[in-house]
N, CA, C and O atoms as a Tripos MOL2 file, in Angstrom:
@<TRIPOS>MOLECULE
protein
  248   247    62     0     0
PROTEIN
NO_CHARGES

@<TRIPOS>ATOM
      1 N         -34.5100   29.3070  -73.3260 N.3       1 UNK1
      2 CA        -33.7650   29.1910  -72.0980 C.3       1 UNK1
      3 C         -34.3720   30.1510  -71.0610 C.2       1 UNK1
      4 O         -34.7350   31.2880  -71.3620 O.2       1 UNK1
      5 N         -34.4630   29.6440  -69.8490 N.am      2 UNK2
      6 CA        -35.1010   30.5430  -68.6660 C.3       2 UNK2
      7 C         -34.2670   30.7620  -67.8820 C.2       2 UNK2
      8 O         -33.5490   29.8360  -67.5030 O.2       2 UNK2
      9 N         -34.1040   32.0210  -67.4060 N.am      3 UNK3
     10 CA        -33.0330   32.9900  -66.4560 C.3       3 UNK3
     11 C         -33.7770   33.0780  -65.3670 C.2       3 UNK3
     12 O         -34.9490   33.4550  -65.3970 O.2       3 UNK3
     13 N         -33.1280   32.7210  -64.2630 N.am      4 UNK4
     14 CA        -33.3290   33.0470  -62.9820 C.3       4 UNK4
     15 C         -32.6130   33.8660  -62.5610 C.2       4 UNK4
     16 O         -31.3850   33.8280  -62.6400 O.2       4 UNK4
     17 N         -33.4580   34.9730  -61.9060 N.am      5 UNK5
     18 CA        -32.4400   35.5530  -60.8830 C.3       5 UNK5
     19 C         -32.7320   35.8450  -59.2890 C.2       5 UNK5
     20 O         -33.8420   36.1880  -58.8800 O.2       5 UNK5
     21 N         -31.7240   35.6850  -58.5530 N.am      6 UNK6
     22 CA        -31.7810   35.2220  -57.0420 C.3       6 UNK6
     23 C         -31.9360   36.9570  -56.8840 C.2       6 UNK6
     24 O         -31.3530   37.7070  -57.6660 O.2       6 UNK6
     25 N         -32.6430   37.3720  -55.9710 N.am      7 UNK7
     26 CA        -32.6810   38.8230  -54.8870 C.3       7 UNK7
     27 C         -32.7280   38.9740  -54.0240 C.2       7 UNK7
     28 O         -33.8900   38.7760  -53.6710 O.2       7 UNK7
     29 N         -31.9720   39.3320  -53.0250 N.am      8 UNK8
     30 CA        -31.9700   39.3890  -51.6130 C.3       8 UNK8
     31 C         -32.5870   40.6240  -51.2840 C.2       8 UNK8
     32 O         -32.1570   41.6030  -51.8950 O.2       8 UNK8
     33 N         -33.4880   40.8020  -50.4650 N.am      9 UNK9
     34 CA        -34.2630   41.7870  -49.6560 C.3       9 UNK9
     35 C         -33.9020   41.5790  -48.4090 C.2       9 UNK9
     36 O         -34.0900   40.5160  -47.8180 O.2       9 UNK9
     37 N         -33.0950   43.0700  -47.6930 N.am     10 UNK10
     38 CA        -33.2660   42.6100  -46.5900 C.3      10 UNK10
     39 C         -34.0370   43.2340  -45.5110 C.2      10 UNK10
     40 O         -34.4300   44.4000  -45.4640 O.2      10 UNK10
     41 N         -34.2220   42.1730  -44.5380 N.am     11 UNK11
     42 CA        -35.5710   42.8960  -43.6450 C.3      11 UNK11
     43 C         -35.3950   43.7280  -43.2700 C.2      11 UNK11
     44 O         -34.2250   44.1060  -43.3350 O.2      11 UNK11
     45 N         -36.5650   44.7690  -42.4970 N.am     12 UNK12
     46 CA        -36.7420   45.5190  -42.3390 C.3      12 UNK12
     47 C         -36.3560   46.0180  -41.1550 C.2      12 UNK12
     48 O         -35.9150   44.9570  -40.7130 O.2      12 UNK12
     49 N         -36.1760   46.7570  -40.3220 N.am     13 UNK13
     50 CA        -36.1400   47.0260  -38.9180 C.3      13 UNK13
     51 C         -37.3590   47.1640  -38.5350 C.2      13 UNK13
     52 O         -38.1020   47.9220  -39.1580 O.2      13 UNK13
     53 N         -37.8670   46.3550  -37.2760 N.am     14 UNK14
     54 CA        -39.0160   46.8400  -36.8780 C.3      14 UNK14
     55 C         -39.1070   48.2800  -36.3230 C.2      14 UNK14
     56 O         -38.1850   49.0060  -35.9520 O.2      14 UNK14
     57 N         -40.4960   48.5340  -36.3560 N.am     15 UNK15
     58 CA        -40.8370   50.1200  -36.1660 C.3      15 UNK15
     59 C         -40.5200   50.2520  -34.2200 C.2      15 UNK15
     60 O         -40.2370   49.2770  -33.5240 O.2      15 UNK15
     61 N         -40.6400   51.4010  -33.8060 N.am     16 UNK16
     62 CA        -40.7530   51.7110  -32.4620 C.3      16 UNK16
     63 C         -41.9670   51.1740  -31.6690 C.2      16 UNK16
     64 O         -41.9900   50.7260  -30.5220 O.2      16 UNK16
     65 N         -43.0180   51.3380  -32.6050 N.am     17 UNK17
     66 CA        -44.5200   50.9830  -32.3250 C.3      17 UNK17
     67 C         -44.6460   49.5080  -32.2140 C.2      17 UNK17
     68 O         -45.4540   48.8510  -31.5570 O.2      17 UNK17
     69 N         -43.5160   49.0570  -33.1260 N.am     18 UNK18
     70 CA        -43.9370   46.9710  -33.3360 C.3      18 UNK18
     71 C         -43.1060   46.5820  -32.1020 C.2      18 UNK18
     72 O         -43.4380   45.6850  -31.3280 O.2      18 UNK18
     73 N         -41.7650   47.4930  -31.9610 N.am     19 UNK19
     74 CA        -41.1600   46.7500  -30.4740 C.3      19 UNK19
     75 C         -41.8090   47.1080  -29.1620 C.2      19 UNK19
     76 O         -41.4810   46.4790  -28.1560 O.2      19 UNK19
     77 N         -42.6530   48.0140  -29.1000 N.am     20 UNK20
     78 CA        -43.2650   48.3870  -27.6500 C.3      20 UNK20
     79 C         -44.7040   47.0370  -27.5410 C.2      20 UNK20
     80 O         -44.9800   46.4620  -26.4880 O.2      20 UNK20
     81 N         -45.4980   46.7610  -29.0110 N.am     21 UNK21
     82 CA        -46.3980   46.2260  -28.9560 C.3      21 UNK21
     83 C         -46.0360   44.8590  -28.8070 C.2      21 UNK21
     84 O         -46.9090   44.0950  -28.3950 O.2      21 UNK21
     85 N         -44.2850   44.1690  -29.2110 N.am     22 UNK22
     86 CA        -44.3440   42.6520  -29.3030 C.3      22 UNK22
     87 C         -43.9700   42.8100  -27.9410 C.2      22 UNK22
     88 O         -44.5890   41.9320  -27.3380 O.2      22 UNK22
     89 N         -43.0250   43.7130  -26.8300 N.am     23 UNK23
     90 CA        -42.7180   43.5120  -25.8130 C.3      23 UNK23
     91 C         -44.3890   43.8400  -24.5820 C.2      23 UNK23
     92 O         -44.2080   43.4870  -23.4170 O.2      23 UNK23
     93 N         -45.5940   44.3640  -24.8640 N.am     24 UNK24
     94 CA        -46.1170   44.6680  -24.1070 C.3      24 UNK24
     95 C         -47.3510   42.9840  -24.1530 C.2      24 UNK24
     96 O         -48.0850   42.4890  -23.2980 O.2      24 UNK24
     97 N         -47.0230   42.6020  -25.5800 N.am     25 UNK25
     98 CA        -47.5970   41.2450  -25.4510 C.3      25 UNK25
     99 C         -47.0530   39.9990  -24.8280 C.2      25 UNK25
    100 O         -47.6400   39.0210  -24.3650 O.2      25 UNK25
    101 N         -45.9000   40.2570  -24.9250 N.am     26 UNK26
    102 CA        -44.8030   39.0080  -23.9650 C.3      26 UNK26
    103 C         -44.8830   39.5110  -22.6970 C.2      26 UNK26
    104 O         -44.7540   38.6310  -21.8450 O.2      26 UNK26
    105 N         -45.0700   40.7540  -22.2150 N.am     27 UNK27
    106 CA        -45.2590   40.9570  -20.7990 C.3      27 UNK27
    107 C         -46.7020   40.4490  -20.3120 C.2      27 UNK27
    108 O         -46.8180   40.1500  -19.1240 O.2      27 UNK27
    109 N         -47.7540   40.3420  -21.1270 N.am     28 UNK28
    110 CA        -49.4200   40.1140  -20.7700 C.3      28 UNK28
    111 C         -48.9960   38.8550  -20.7660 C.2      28 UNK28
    112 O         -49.1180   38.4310  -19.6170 O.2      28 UNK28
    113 N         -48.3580   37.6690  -21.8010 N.am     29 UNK29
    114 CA        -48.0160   36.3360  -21.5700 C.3      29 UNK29
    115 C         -47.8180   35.8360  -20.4300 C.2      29 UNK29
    116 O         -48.5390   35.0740  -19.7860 O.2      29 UNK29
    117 N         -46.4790   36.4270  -20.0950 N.am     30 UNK30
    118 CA        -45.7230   35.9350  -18.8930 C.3      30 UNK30
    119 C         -46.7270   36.4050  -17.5330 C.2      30 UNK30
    120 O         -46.9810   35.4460  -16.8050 O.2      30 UNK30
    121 N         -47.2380   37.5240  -17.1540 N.am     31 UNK31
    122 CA        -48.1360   37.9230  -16.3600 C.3      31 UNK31
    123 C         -49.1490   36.7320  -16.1930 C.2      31 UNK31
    124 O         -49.3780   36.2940  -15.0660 O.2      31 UNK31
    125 N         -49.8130   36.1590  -17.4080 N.am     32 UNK32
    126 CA        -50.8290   35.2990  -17.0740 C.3      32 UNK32
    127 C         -50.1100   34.4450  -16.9220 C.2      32 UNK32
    128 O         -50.1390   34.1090  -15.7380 O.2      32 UNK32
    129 N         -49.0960   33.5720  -17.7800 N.am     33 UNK33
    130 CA        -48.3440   32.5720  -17.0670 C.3      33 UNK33
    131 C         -48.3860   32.3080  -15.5110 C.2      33 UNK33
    132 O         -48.8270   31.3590  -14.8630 O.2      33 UNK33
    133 N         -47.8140   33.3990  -15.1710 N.am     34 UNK34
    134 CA        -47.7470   33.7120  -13.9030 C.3      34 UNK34
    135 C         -48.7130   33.6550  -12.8200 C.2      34 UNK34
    136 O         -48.1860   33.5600  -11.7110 O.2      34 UNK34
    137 N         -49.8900   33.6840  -12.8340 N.am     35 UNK35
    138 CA        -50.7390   33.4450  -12.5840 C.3      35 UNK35
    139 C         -51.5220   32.5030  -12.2920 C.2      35 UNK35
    140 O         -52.1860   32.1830  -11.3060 O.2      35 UNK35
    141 N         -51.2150   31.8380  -13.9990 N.am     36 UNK36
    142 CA        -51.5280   30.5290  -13.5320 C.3      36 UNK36
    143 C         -50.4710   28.9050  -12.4010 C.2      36 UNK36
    144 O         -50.8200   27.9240  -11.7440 O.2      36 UNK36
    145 N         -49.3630   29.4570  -12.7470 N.am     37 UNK37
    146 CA        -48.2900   28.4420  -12.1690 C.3      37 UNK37
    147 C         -48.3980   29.1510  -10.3290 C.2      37 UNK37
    148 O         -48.0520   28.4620   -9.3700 O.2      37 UNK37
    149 N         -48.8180   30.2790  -10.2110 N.am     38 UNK38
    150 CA        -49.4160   30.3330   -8.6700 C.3      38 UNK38
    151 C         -50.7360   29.8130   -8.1850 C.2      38 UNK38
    152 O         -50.9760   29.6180   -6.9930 O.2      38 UNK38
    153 N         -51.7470   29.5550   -9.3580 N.am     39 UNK39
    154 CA        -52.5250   28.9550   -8.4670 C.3      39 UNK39
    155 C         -52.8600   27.5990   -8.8310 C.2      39 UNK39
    156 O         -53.7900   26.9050   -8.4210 O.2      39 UNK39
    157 N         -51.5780   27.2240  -10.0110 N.am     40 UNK40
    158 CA        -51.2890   25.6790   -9.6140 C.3      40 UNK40
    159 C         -50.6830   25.4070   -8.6570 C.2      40 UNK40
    160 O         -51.0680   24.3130   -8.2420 O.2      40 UNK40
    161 N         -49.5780   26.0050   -7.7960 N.am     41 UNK41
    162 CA        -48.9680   26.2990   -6.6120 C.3      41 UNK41
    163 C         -49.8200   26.1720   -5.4590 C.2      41 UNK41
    164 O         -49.4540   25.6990   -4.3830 O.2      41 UNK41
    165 N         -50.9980   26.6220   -5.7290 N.am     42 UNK42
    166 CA        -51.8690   26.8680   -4.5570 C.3      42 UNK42
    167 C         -52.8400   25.4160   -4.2030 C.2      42 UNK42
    168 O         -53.1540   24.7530   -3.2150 O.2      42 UNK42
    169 N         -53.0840   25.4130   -5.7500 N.am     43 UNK43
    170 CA        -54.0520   23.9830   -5.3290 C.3      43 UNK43
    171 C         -53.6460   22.9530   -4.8920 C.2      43 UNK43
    172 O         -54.3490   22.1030   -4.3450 O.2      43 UNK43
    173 N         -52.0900   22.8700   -5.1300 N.am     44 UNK44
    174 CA        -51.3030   21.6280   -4.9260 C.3      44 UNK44
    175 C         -50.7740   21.7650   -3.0420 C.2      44 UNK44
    176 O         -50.4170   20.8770   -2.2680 O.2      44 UNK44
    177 N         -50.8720   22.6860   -2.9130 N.am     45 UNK45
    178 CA        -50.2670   22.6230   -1.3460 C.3      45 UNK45
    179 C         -51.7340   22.7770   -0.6490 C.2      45 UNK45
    180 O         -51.7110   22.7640    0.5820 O.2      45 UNK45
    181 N         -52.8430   22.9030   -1.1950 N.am     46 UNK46
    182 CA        -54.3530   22.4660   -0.5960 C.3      46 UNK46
    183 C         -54.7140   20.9400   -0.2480 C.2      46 UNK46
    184 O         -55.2410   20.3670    0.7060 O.2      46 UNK46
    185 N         -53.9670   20.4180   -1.9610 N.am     47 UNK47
    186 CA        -54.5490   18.9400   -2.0170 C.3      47 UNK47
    187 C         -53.3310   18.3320   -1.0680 C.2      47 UNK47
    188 O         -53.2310   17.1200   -1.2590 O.2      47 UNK47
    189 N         -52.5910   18.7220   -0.3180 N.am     48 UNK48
    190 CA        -51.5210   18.1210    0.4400 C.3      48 UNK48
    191 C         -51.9980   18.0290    2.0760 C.2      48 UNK48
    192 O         -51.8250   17.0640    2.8200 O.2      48 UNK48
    193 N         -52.7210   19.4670    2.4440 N.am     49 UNK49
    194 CA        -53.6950   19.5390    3.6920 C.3      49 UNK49
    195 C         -52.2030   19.2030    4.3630 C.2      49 UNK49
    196 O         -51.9100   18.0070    4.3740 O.2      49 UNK49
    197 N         -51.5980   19.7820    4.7120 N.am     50 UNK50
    198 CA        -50.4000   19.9770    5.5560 C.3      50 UNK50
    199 C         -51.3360   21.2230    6.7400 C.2      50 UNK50
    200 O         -52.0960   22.1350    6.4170 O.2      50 UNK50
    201 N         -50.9670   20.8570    7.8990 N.am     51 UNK51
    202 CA        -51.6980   21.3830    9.7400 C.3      51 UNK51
    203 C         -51.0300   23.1550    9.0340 C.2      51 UNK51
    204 O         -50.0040   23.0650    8.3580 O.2      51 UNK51
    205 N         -51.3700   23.9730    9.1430 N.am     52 UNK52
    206 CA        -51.1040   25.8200    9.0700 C.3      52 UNK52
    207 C         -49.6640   25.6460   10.1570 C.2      52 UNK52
    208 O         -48.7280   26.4230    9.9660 O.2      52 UNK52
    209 N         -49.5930   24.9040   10.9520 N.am     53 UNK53
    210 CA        -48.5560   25.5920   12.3390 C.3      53 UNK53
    211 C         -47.1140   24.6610   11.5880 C.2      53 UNK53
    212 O         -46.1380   24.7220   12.3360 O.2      53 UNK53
    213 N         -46.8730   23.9200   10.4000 N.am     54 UNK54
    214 CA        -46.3790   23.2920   10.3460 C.3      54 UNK54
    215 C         -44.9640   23.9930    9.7210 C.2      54 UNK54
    216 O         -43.8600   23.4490    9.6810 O.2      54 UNK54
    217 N         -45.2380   25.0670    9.3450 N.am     55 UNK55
    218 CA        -44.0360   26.0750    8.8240 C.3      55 UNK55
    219 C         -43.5500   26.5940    9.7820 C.2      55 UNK55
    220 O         -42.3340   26.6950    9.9510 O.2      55 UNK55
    221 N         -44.9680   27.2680   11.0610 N.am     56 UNK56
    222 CA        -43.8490   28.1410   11.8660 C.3      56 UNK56
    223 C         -43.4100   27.0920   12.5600 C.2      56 UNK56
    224 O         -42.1920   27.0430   12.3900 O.2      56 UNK56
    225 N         -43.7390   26.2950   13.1990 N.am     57 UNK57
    226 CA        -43.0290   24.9220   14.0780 C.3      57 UNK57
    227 C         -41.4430   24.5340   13.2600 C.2      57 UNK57
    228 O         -40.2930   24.4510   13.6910 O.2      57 UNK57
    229 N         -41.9330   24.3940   12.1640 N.am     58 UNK58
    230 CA        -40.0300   23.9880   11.2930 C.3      58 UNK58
    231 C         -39.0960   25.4210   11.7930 C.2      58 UNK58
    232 O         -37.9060   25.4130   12.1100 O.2      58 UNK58
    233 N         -40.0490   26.6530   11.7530 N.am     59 UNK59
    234 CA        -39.3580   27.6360   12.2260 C.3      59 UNK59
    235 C         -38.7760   28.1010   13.1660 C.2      59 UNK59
    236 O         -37.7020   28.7000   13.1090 O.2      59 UNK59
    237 N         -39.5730   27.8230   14.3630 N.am     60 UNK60
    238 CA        -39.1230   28.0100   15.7090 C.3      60 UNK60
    239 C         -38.1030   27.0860   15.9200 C.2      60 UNK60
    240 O         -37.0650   27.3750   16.5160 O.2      60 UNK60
    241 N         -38.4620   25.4960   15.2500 N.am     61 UNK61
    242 CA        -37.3610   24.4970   15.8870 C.3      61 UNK61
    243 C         -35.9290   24.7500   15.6240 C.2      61 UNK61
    244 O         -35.0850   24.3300   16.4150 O.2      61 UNK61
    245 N         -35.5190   25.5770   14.2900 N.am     62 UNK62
    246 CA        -34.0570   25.5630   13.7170 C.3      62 UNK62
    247 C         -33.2590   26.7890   15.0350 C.2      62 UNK62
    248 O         -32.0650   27.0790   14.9650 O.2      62 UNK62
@<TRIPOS>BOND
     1     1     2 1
     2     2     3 1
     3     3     4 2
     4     3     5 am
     5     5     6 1
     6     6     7 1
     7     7     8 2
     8     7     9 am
     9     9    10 1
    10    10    11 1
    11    11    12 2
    12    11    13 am
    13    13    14 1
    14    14    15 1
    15    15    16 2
    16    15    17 am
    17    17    18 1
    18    18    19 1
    19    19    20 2
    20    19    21 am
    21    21    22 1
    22    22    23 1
    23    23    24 2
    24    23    25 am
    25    25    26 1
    26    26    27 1
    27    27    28 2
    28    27    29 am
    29    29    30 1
    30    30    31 1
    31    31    32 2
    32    31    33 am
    33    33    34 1
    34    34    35 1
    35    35    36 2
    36    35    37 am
    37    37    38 1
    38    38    39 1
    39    39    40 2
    40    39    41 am
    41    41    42 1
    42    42    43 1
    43    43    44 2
    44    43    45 am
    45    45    46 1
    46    46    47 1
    47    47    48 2
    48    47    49 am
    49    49    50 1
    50    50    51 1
    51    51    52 2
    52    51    53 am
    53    53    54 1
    54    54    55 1
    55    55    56 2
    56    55    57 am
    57    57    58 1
    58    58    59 1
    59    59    60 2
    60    59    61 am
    61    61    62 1
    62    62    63 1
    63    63    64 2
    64    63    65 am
    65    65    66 1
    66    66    67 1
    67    67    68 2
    68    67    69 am
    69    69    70 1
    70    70    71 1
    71    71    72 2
    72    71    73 am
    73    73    74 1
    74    74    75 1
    75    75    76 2
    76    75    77 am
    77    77    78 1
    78    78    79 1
    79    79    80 2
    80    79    81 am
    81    81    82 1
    82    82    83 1
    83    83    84 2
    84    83    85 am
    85    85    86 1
    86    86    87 1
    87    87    88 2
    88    87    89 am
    89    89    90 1
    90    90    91 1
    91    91    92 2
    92    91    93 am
    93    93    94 1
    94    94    95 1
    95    95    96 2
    96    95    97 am
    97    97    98 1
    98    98    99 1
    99    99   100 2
   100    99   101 am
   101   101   102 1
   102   102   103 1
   103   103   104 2
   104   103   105 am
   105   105   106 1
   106   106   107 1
   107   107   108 2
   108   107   109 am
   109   109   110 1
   110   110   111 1
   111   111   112 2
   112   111   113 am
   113   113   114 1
   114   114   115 1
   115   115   116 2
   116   115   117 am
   117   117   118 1
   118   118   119 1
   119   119   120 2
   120   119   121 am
   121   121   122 1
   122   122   123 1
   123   123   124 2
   124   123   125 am
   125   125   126 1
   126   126   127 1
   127   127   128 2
   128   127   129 am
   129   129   130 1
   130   130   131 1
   131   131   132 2
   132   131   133 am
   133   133   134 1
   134   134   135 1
   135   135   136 2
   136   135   137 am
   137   137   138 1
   138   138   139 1
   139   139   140 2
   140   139   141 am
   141   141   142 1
   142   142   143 1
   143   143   144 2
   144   143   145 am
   145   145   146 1
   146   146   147 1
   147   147   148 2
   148   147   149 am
   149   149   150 1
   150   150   151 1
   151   151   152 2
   152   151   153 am
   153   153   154 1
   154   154   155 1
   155   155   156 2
   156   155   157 am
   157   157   158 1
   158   158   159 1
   159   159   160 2
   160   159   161 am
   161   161   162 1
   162   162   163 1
   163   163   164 2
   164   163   165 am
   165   165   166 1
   166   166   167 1
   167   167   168 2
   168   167   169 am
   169   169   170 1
   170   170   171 1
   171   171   172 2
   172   171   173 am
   173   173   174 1
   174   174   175 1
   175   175   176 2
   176   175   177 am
   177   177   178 1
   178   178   179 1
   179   179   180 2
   180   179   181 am
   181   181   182 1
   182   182   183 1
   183   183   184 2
   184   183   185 am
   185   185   186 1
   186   186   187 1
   187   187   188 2
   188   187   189 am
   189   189   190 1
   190   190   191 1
   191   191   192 2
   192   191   193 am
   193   193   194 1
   194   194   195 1
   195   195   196 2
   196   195   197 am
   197   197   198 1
   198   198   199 1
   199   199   200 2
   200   199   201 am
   201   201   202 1
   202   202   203 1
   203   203   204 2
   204   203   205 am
   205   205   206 1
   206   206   207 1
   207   207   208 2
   208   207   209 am
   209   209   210 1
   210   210   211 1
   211   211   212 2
   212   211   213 am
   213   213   214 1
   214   214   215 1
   215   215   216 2
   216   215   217 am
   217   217   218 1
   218   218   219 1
   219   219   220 2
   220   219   221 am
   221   221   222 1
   222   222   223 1
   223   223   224 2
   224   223   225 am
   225   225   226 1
   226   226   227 1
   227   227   228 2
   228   227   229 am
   229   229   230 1
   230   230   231 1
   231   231   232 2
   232   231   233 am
   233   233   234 1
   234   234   235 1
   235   235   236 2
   236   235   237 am
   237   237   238 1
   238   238   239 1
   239   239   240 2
   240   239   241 am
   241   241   242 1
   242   242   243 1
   243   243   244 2
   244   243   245 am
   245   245   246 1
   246   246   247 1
   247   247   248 2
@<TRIPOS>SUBSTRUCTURE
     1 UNK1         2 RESIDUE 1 A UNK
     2 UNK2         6 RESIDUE 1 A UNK
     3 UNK3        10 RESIDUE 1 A UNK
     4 UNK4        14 RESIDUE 1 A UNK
     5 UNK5        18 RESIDUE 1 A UNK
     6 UNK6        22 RESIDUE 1 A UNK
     7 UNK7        26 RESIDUE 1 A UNK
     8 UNK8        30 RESIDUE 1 A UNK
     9 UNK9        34 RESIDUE 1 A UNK
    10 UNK10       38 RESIDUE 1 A UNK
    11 UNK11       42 RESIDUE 1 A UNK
    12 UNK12       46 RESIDUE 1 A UNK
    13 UNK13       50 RESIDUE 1 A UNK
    14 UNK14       54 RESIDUE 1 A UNK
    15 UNK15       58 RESIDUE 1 A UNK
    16 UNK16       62 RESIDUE 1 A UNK
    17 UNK17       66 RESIDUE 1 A UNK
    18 UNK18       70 RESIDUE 1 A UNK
    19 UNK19       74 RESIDUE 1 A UNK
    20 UNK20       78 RESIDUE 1 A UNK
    21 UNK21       82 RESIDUE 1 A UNK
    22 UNK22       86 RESIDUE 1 A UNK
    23 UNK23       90 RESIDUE 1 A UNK
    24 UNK24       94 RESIDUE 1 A UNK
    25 UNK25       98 RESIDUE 1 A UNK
    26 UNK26      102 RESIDUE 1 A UNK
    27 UNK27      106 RESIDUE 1 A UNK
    28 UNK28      110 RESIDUE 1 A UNK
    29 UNK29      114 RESIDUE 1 A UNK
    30 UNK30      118 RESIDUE 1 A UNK
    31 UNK31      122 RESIDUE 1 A UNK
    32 UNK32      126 RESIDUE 1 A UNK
    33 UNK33      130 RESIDUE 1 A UNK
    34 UNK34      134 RESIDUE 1 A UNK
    35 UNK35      138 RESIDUE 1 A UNK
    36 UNK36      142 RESIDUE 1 A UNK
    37 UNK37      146 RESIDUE 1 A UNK
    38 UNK38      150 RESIDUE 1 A UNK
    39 UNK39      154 RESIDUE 1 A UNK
    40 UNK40      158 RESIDUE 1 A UNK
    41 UNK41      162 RESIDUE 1 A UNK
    42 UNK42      166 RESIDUE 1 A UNK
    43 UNK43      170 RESIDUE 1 A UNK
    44 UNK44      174 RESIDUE 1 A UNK
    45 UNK45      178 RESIDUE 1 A UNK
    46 UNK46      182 RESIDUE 1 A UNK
    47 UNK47      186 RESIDUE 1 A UNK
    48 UNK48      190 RESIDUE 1 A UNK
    49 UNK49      194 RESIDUE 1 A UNK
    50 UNK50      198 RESIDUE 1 A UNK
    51 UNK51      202 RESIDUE 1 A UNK
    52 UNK52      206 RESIDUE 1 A UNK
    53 UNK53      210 RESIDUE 1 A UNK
    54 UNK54      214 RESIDUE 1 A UNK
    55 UNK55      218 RESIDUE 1 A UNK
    56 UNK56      222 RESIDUE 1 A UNK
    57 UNK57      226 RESIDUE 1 A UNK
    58 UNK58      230 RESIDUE 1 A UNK
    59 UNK59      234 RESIDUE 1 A UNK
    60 UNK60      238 RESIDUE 1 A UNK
    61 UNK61      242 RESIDUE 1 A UNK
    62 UNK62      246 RESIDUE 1 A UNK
């Protein structure tokens, strides 16, 4: 007959060192994210070729 037995381990707390390093890598993420969704931002209001005076003109008119 074979005995199993179940053991629960429980995790660990991460160290001081693992939460500064997973938060300084989600900050480099989001930074490049960021980056890139601005100069998808950018190319897209290029490929639109909207006149430069066309913001301040909406502006002056209100």
């Amino acid at each position: 007959m074979v005995q199993l037995y179940l053991v629960y381990i429980q995790p660990r707390s991460p160290t001081i060192q693992e939460v500064k390093r997973s938060r300084w890598d989600a900050t480099e993420r989001l930074t490049s994210d960021l980056y890139k969704i601005s100069n998808f931002g950018e190319k897209t209001l290029r490929s639109v070729q909207c006149p430069k005076n066309t913001t301040t003109q909406a502006i002056n008119s209100t």
